[in-house]
C-alpha positions in Angstrom: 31.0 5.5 14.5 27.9 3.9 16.1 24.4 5.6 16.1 23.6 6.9 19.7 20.4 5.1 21.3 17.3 7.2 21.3 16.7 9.2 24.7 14.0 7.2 26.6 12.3 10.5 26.8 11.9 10.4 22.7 11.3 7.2 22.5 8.3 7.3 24.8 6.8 10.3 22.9 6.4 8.6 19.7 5.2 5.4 21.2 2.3 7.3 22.7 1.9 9.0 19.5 1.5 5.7 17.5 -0.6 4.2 20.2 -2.9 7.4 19.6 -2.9 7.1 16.1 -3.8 3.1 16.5 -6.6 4.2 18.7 -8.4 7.0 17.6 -8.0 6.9 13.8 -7.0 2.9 13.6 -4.0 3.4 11.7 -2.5 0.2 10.2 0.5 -1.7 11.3 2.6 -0.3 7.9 1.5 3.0 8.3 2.5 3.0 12.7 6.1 1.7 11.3 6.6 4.4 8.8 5.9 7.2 11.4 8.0 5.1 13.8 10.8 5.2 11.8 10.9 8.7 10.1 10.2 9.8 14.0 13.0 8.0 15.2 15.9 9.0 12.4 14.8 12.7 13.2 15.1 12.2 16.9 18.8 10.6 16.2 19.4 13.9 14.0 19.0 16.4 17.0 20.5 14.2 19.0 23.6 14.6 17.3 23.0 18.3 16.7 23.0 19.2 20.7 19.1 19.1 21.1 18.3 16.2 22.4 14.5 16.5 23.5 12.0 16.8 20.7 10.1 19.2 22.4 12.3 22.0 22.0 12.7 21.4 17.9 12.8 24.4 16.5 11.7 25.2 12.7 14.9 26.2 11.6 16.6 22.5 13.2 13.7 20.6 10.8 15.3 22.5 8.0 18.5 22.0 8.4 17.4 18.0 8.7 15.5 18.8 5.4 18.7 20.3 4.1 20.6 17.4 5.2 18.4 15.1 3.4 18.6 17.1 0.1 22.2 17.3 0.0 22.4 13.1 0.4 19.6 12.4 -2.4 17.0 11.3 -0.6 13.0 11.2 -2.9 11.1 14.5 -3.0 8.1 11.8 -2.0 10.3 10.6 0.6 11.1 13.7 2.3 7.2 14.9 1.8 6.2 11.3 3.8 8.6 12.5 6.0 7.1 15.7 6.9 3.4 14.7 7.5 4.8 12.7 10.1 6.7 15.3 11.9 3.5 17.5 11.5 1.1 14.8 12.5 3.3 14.3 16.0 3.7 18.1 16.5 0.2 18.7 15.7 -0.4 15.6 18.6 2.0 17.5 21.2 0.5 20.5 20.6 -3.1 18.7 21.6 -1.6 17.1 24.4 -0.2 20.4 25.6 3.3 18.8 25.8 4.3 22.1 23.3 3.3 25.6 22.7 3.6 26.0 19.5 4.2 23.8 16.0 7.5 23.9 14.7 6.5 22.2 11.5 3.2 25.2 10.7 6.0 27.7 8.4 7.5 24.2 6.4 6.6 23.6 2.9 6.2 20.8 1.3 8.9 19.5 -1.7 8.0 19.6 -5.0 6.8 16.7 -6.5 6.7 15.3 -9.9 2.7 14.1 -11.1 4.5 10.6 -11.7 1.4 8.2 -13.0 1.2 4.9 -11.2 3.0 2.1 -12.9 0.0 -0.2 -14.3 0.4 -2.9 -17.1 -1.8 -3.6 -19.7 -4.4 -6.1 -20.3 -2.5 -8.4 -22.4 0.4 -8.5 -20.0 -2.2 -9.1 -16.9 -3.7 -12.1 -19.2 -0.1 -13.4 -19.2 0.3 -13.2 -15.5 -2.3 -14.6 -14.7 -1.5 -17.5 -16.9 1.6 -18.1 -15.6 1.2 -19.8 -12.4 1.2 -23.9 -12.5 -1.9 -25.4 -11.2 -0.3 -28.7 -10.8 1.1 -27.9 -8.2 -0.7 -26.7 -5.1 1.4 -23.7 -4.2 1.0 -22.3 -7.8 -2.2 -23.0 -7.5 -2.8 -20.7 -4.3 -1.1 -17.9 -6.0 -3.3 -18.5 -9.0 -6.3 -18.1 -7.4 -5.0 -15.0 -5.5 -3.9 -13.4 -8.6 -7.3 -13.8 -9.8 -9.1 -12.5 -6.8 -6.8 -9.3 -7.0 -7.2 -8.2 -10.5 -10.7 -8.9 -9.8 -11.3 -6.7 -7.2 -8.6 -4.7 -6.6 -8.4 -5.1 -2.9 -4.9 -3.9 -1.4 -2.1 -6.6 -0.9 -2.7 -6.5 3.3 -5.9 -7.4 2.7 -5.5 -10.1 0.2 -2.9 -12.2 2.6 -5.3 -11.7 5.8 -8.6 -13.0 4.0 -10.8 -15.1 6.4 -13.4 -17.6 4.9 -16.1 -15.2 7.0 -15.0 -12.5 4.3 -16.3 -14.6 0.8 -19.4 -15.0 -0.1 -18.6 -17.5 -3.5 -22.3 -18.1 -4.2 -22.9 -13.9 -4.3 -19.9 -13.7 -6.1 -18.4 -11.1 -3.0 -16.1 -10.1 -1.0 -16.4 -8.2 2.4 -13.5 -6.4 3.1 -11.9 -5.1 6.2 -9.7 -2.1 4.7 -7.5 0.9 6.3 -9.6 2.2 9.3 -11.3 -1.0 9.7 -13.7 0.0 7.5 -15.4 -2.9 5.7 -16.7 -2.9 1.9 -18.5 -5.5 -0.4 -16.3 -5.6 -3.8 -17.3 -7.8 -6.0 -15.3 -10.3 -7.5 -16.4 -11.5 -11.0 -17.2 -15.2 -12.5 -13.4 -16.0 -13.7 -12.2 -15.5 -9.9 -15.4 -17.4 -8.4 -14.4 -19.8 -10.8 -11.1 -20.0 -10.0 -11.6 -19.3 -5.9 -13.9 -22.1 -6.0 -11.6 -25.0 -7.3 -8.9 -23.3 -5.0 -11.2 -24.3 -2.2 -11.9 -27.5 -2.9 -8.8 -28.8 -4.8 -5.9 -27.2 -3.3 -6.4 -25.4 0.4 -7.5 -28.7 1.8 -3.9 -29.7 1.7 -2.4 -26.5 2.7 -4.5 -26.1 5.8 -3.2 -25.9 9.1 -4.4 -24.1 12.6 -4.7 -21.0 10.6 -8.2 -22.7 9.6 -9.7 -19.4 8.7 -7.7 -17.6 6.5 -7.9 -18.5 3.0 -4.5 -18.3 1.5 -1.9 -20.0 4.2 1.9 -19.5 3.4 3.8 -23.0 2.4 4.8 -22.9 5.9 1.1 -22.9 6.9 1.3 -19.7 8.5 -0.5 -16.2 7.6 1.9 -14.8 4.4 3.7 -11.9 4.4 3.0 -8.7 2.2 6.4 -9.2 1.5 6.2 -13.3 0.2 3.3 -12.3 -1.9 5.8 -9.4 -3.6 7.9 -12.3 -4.3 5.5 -14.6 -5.4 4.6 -12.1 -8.1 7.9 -11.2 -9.4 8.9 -14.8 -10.0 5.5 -15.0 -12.3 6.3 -11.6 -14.0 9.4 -13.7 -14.9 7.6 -16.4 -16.3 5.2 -14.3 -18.4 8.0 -12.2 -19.9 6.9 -9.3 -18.4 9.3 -6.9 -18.3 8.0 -4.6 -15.9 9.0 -3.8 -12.3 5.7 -5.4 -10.6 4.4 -5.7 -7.2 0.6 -6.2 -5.5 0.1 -2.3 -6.0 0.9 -2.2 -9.9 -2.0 -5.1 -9.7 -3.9 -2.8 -8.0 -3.5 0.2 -10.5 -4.4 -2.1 -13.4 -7.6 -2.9 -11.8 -8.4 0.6 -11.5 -7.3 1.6 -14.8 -8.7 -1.0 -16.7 -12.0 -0.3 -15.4 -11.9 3.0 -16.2 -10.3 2.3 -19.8 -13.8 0.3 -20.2 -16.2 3.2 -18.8 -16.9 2.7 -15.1 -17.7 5.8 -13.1 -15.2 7.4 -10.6 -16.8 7.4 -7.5 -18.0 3.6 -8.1 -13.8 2.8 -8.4 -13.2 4.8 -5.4 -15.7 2.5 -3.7 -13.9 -0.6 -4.8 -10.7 0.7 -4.0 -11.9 1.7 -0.6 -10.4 5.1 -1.1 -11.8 7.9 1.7 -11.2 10.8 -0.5 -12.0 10.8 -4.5 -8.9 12.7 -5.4 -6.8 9.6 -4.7 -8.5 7.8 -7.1 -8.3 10.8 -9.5 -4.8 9.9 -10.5 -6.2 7.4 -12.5 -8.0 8.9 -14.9 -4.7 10.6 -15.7 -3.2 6.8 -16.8 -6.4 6.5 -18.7 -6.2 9.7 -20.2 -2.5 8.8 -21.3 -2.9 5.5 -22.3 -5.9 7.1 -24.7 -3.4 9.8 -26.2 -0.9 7.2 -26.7 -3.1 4.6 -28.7 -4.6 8.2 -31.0 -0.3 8.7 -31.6 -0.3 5.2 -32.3 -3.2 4.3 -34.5 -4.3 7.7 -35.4 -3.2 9.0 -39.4 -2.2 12.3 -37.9 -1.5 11.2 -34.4 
């Protein structure tokens, strides 16, 4: 049976809620398509119940979607994403006097597990690192981005949209433009100024094209996807032997972790990491803290 089209009416409301969102608080790209689409697949879902304007949503219909959702497996984290986007839209029609009164203000939240982000340890991010081949230029663009994100832990969307304007090789820095458009200097440490440097002058020569500005061009000499990079990596992970499910993010987390493992402060990795609120980065010293009480089991005589 075919999914029914969205209402036009529908459809309009949560483009003018993403174009708010894109305005007033600058949300990124990623995070206006993940709205978009949870939006959407809950307008189809009172479409099909008999209530086709989501105006008129009642709490009791988000429940039953909830319900629906539970009953077909779906991720407690999933389902939680889910509903900050239906509150953030309500809370927006509510604002906009398009509603009365929130639908979403009675919900509660799923219970979710204090899962630790998936990091890797420092031997296994030597052996990454080590594993692209700089004899060949492409390998050698990956190399030199792997190298710049251990370094500095910058997210994976702002890694593949890196402009010459943003490095400062001689200072060692990077000037990022992160979530919010809010820029921060991370340093990035000699190894990866060592590396970025013969990147520069050996390899990106060749791989240059209009996109004159951005550091790390595709092989296609376009800007790179999020998604090619997520490639890139696994393909390395397989030639390092590592095991491990990686991506950009678990880069990310080892970053954090390591620098935590070797005593930096909290609020100085929350800088780095460009992190608004502290308790994001908190979760870290929870890998720390377990990677500690694993090498005490380990190495301790009553462990």
């Amino acid at each position: 049976m075919p999914t029914p089209p969205l209402s036009a009416e529908n459809l309009h409301l949560i483009q003018q809620f993403q174009e708010q969102l894109e305005l007033e608080q600058a949300a990124s790209v990623h995070t206006l398509s993940a709205y978009g689409t949870d939006l959407k697949h809950f307008a189809r879902f009172c479409q099909q119940q008999g209530q086709p304007h989501l105006t008129a949503v009642s709490s009791d219909l988000i429940n039953r979607y909830l319900a629906k959702r539970y009953d077909e497996g779906f991720n407690p984290r999933s389902t939680s994403r889910l509903l900050s986007s239906l509150r953030r839209f309500y809370r927006y029609l509510v604002q906009q006097q398009q509603l009365a009164q929130d639908p979403t203000t009675e919900l509660i939240n799923p219970k979710i597990g204090s899962s630790l982000p998936k990091t890797l340890s420092e031997q296994d991010v030597e052996a990454l690192l080590a594993a692209p081949d700089i004899s060949e230029l492409i390998q050698f663009r990956d190399k030199a981005m792997l190298e710049l994100l251990y370094a500095t832990g910058i997210r994976v969307t702002e890694l593949v949209t890196l402009s010459m304007q943003q490095l400062y090789l001689q200072q060692g820095i990077v000037r990022v433009l992160g979530k919010g458009r809010k820029e921060r200097l991370v340093p990035m440490g000699e190894e990866a100024q060592y590396w970025l440097s013969r990147y520069l002058k050996e390899a990106r020569p060749a791989l240059q094209s209009q996109l004159s500005d951005v550091v790390f061009p595709s092989s296609r000499q376009q800007l790179m996807t999020r998604q090619t990079f997520w490639h890139r990596i696994k393909f390395y992970a397989k030639v390092a032997g590592i095991r491990a499910t990686l991506s950009p993010h678990t880069v990310r987390h080892a970053f954090a972790t390591h620098l935590l493992n070797h005593g930096a402060d909290l609020r100085v990795v929350q800088m780095l990491l460009g992190h608004s609120d502290l308790s994001t980065t908190q979760i870290y010293t929870h890998v720390a803290q377990a990677r500690l009480q694993q090498l005490h089991q380990q190495h301790h005589p009553r462990g």
